[in-house]
C-alpha positions, 0 to 999 in steps of 0.5 A: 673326145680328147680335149684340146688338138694333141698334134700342132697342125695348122688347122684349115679355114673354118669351113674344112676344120673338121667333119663330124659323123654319127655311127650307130653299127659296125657296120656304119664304121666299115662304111665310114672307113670305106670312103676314106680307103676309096679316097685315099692316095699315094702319100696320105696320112690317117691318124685313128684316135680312140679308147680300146673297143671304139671301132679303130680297126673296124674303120680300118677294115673298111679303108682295106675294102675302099682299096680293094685289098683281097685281104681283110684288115686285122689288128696289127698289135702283136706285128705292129705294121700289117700291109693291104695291097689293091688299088694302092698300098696300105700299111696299117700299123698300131702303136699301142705296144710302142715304147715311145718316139724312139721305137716309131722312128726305127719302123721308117713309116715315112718311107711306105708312103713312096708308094702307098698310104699309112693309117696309124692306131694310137698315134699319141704314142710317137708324138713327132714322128708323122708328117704335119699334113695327116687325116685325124680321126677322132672316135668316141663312144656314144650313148648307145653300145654301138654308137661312135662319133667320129670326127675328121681333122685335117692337118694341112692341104692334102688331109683336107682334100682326103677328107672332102673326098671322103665325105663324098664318097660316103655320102655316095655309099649311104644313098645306094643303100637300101631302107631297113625295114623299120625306116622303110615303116616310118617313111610310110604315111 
């Protein structure tokens, strides 16, 4: 995980600092992605860190299923910024072609969240330019070639309330799904 916060938020009291959670699929980040997409809300901001491969546009795919988008998300490299409609309106864009700060404010980011949320991949590359109160999502490979660890870091009030939210949701999703068979033969006496 990078070392130190990259962004000057104003961290929350100790007790909503930040949540960390294990994946250990694509899929498991889907889910993980789904519960904040169901959490989000018109004005949120979701900032998605991490190395090439680590699952930031699978996290998304799930946002995308969270809102109940009829259409599944996709890397936005080439575009820059794709837009989900459902439930409420996500503008997903990925700055990693951004030249700097300079280009990010030409794109007017802060004017979709008037009437939906913004979740941005590579936000390092404009440092600046998002609102103080954004959702940091950390992730880092694991020890395995499919695990993640993610971790959650609000930036103000309203991040932290997506963030718990988030976490409710997921927990919600995780306890309707099924064993797998080899948890299933553990469980077992």
């Amino acid at each position: 995980m990078a070392q130190g916060n990259p962004f000057p938020f104003p961290l929350m009291p100790s007790q909503a600092q930040g949540l960390m959670v294990e994946s250990h699929s694509e899929s498991d980040t889907v889910t993980i992605g789904r519960a904040i997409g169901e959490a989000l809300r018109r004005g949120d901001v979701v900032l998605l860190m991490g190395e090439l491969g680590a699952g930031k546009t699978r996290m998304v795919r799930g946002m995308a299923v969270g809102i109940e988008s009829p259409v599944p998300a996709r890397s936005p490299t080439f575009v820059l910024v794709n837009e989900y409609r459902g439930r409420i309106r996500l503008s997903h864009c990925d700055l990693y072609r951004v030249a700097g700060p300079d280009e990010v404010e030409e794109l007017a980011l802060d004017e979709r969240l008037v009437d939906g949320a913004l979740v941005i991949e590579w936000p390092e590359r404009a440092e600046g330019n998002f609102p103080e109160d954004a959702l940091l999502v950390e992730i880092e490979f694991g020890q395995e070639d499919n695990d993640r660890t993610i971790l959650l870091t609000p930036g103000g009030d309203s991040a932290a309330h997506l963030a718990m939210r988030a976490a409710a949701i997921y927990e919600s999703l995780t306890s309707m799904r099924a064993p797998q068979p080899d948890e299933q033969a553990e469980a077992q006496p």
